[in-house]
C-alpha positions in Angstrom: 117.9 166.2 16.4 121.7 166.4 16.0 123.3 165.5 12.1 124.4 162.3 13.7 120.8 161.4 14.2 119.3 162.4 10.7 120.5 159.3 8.7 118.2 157.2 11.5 115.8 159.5 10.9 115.6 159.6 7.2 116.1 155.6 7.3 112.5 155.2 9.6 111.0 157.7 7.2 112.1 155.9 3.8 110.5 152.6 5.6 107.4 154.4 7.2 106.8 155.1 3.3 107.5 152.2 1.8 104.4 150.3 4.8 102.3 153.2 3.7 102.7 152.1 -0.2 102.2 148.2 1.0 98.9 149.6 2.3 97.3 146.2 4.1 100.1 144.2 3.5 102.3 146.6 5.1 101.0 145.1 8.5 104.8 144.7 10.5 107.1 147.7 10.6 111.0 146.9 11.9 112.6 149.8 13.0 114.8 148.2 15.7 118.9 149.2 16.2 118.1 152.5 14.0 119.5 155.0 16.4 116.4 156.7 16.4 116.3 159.7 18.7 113.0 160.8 17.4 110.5 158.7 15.8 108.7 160.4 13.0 104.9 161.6 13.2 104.5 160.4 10.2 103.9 157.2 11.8 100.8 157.9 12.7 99.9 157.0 8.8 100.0 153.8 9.1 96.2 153.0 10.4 96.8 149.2 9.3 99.6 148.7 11.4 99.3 145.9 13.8 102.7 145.1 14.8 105.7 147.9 15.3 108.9 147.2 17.1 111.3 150.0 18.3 113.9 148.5 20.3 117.3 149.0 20.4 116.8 152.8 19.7 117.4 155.8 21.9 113.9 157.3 22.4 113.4 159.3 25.0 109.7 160.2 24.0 106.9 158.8 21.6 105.1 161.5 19.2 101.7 161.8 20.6 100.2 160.2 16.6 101.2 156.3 17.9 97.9 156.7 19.1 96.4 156.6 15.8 98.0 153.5 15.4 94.6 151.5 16.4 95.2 148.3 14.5 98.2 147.3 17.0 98.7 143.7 18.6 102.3 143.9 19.2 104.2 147.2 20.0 108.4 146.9 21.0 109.6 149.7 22.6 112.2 148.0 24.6 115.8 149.3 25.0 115.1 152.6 24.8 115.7 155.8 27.5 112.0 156.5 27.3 111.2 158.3 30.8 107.6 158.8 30.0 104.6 157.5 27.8 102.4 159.6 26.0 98.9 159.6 27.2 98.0 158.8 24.0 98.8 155.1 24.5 96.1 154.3 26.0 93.9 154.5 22.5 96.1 151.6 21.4 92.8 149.0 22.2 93.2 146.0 20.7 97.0 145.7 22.1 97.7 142.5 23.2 101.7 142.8 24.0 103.4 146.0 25.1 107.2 145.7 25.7 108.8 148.3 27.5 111.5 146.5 29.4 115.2 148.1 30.0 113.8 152.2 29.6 113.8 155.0 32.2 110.3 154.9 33.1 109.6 156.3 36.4 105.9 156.6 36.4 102.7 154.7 33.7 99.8 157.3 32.6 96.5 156.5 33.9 95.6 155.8 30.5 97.5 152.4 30.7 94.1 151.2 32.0 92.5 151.5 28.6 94.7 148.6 27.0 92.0 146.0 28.3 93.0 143.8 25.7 96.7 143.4 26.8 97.7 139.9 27.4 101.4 140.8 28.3 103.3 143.5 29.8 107.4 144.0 30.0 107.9 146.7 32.3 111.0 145.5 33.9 114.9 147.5 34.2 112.6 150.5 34.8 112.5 153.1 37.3 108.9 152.6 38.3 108.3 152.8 41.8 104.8 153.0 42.0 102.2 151.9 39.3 98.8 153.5 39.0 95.6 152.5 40.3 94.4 151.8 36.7 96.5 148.7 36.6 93.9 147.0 37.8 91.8 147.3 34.6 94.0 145.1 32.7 91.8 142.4 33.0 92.8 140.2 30.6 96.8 140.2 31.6 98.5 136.9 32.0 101.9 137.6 32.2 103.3 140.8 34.1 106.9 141.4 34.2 108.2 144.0 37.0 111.3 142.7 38.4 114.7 145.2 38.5 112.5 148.1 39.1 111.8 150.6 42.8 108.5 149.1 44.0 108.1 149.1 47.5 104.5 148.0 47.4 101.9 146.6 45.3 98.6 148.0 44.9 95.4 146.5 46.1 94.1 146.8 42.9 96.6 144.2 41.5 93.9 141.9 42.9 91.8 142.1 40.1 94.0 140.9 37.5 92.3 137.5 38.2 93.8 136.1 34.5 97.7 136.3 35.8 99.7 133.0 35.2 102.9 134.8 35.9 103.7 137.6 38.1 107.4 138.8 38.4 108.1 141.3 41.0 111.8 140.7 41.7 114.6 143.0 42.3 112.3 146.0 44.0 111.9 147.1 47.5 108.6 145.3 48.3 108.3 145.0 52.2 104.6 143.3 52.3 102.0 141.6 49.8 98.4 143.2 50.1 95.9 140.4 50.6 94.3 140.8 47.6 97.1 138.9 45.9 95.3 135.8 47.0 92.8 136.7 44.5 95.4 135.6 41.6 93.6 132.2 41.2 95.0 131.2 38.2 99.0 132.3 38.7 101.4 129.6 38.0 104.7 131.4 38.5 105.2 134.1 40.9 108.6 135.9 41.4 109.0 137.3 44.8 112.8 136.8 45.2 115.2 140.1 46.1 112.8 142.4 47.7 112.8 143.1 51.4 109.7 140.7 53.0 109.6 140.0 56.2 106.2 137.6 56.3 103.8 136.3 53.7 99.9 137.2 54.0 97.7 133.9 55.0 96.0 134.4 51.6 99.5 133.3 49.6 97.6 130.0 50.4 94.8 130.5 48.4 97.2 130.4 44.7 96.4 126.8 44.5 97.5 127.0 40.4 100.7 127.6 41.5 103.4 125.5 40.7 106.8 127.9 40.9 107.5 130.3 43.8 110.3 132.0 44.1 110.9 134.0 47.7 114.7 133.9 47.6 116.8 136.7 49.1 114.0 138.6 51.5 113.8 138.5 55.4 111.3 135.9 56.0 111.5 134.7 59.4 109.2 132.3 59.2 106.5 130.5 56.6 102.5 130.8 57.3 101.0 127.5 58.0 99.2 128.0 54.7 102.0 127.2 52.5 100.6 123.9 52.6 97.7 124.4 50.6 100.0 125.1 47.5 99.7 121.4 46.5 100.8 121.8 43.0 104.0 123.3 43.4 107.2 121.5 41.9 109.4 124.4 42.5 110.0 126.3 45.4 113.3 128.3 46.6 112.9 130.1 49.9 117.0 130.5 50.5 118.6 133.6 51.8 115.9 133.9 54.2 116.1 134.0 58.3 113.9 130.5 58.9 114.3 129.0 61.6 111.9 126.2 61.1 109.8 125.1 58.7 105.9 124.5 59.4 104.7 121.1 59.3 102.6 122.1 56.3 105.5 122.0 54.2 104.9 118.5 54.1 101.2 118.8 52.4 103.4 119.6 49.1 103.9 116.1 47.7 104.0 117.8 44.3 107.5 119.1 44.7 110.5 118.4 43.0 112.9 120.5 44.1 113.5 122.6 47.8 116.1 125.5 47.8 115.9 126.4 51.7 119.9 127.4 51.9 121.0 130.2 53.7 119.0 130.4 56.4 119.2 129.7 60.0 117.1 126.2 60.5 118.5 124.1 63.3 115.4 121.1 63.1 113.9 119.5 60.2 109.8 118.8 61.0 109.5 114.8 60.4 106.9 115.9 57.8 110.0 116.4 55.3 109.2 112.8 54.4 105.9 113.3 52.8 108.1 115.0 49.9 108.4 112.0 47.6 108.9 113.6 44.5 111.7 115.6 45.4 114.8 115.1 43.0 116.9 118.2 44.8 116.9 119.3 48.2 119.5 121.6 49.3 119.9 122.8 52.9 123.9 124.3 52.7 124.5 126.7 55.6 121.7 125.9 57.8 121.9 125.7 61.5 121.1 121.4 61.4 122.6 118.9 63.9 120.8 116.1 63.2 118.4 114.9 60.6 115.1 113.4 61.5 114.7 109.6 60.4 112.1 110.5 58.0 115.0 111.7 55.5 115.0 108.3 54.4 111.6 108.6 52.3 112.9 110.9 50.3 113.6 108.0 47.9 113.4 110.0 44.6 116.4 112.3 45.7 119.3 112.7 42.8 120.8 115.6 44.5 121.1 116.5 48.8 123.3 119.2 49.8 123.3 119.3 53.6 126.9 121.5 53.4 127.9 123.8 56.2 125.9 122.6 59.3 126.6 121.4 62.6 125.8 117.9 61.7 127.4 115.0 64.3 125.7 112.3 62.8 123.7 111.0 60.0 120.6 108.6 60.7 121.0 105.0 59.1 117.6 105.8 57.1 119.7 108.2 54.6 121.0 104.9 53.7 117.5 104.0 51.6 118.0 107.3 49.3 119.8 104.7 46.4 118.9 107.3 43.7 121.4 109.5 45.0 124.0 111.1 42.4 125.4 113.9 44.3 125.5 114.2 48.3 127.2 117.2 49.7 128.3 117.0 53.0 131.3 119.3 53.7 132.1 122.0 56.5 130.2 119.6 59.4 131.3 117.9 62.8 130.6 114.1 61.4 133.1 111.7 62.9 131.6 108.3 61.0 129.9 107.1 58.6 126.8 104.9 58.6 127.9 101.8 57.8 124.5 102.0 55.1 126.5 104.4 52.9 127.5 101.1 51.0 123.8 101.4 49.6 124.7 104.6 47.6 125.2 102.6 44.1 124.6 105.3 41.7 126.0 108.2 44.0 129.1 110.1 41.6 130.1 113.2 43.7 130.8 112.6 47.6 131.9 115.7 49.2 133.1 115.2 53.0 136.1 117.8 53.4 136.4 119.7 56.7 134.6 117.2 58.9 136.2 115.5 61.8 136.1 111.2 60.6 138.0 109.0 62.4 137.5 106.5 60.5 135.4 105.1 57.5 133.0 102.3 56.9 134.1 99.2 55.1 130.9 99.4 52.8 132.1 103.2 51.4 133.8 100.2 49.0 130.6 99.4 47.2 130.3 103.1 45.6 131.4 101.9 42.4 129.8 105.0 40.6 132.0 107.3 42.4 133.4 110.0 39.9 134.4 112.7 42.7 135.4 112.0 46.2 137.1 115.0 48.6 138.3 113.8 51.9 140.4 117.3 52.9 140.8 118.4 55.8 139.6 115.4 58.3 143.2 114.8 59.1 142.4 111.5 61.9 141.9 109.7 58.7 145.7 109.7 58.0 145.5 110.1 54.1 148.2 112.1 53.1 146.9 114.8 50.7 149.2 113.5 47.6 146.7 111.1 47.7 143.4 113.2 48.0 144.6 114.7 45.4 143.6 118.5 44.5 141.0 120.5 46.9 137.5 121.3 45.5 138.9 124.9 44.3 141.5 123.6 42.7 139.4 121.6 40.9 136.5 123.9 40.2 137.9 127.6 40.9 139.2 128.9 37.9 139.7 128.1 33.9 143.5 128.3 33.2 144.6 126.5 36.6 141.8 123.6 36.9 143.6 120.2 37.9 142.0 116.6 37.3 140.7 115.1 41.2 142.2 112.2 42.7 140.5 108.9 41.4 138.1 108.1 44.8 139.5 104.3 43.9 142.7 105.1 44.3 142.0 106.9 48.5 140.0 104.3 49.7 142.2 101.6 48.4 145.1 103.3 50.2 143.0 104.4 53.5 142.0 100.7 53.9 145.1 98.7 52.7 146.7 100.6 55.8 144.0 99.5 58.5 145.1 96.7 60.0 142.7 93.7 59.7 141.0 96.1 57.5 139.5 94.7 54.1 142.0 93.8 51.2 139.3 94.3 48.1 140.2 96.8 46.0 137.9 99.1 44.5 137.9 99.7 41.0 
């Protein structure tokens, strides 16, 4: 211990004695943002104990007497440089939450197993990068927090932590799921997102509780047919991926309210897309689309479509019947028109067309009264000079100092249409 660490020191000790004096009432000790280097054995006094947070210290070790501390629900060790844990934890019985988050830990004793009463574990910003076999003990987990750690897989034995209702295992190096993750019956949230996946085991279909997945940023080239079975899912984000089609399946999950399938490499939507009624967001930005089937019309729930950077030609006149539409994204394509059934896109505020090829615009664009946001750049056969588009999107958004108010959509389209000839007169407010 170094002189600048003895005042920390002496502080825990003055308030490990005055808990000991308290004697049951001295239940909670707070020793957080100390600068502990060294917490004091004479911890292990304090038999009554049931709550003790140490975060925000600089631990590197726990004495080996937190063991004695047998009364404990609730022990915060987060923040710390702790590398490893005394095998002593594992007397700690009745603990229910264990925080370890944002520490050094490379490795978890064996004796982990013991803590059969734990309901939650924070293990993530470690170093782990495998977890022992005793894991599987545990019971009576619900919510286990690895992300930001060096896993490359998961144990079989995580199979038997049949209580889980959130498993978060992003931001490792996981490169398959066993199959005995389909024995997590009860998980509602499982984080999959930043690891390096290449498939998903049939048995993913067998977590019927879920209702969020997250299998963002991996290397799936493809979905199992059994996605479908996931019928109570609201949330699921499967961009940064390689699909290149989606399984009909995905139309079995009429639960869903929102779809994050951008970045990939899809170049077909399965007609089955329309069997998601509840979705409020769908975004499909840098895909590989040309064409969207008709059934994109059911959809009729939709607030938010981003179908950005594709190859899309042409839009189908069914998008016509998504009227709850607020936002509609539809920049970097080939689209020369405009179905004429755009005019039925009353409540629709930000219309981003910029960098297609139009020739030309319908009539009915008039009836978008709502329209807060419109960006015409960059289709140049339209022949609206751009001191009337007004600022590009990154002027508009990019930046803090430099921002510049967009071009009122009322004032392009009355210009654009004042100068067709025979073209309507109204003017659009």
């Amino acid at each position: 211990m170094t002189l600048l660490s003895q005042p920390a020191y002496d502080e825990a000790l003055r308030k490990i004695e005055r808990c000991k004096k308290r004697g049951l009432r001295g239940r909670s000790l707070d020793l957080r943002n100390l600068g502990l280097t060294m917490l004091p054995p004479e911890i292990g006094h304090l038999t009554a104990l049931t709550v003790l947070l140490l975060s925000q210290n600089q631990l590197t070790t726990l004495p080996p007497q937190i063991g004695r501390l047998k009364a404990l629900t609730k022990l915060d060790i987060s923040k710390n440089q702790l590398s490893t844990l005394p095998s002593d934890i594992g007397q700690l019985t009745v603990l229910l939450e264990l925080d370890l988050h944002a520490n050094q830990l490379s490795t978890l004793p064996p004796e982990i197993g013991q803590l059969t009463a734990l309901v939650s574990i924070e293990l993530y910003g470690n170093q782990l990068s495998t977890l022992p076999v005793e894991i599987g003990h545990l019971t009576a987990l619900k919510y286990l927090y690895l992300h930001g750690n060096q896993l490359s897989a998961l144990l079989p034995e995580i199979g038997r932590l049949t209580a889980l209702k959130n498993l978060n295992v992003s931001h490792n190096q996981l490169g398959m799921l066993p199959p005995e993750i389909g024995q997590l019956t009860a998980l509602t949230q499982l984080d999959l997102a930043d690891n390096q996946l290449s498939a998903l085991p049939p048995e993913i279909g067998l977590l019927t509780a879920l209702t969020q997945l997250n299998i963002s940023h991996n290397q799936l080239g493809m979905l199992p047919p059994e996605i479908g079975q996931l019928t109570a899912l609201t949330q699921l984000y499967i961009y940064h991926n390689q699909l290149g089609m989606l399984p009909p399946e995905i139309g079995q999950l009429t639960a869903l309210t929102e779809l994050y399938i951008y970045h990939n490499q899809l170049n077909k939507l399965p007609p089955e897309i329309g069997q998601l009624t509840a979705l409020t967001q769908l975004n499909l930005y840098n895909n590989q689309l040309d064409m969207l089937p008709p059934e994109i019309g059911q959809l009729t729930a939709l607030t938010q479509l981003v179908l950005a950077t594709n190859q899309l030609n042409m839009l189908p006149p069914e998008i016509g019947q998504l009227t709850a539409l607020i936002e509609l994204y539809l920049y970097d394509n080939q689209l020369s028109k405009l179905p004429t059934e755009f005019g039925q896109f009353t409540l629709l505020e930000k219309l981003y067309l910029f960098n297609n090829q139009l020739v030309t615009l319908p009539p009915e664009i008039l009836q978008l009264r709502s329209l807060v946001h419109l960006f015409l750049h960059g289709n140049t056969e339209l022949g609206i000079p751009e001191s009337i588009l007004g600022p590009t999107v990154d002027e508009v958004y990019v930046g803090d100092k430099s921002r510049k108010e967009p071009a009122r959509p009322a004032d392009i389209l009355n210009f654009y249409f004042t100068r067709q000839r025979g073209g309507p007169r109204e003017r659009c407010e």
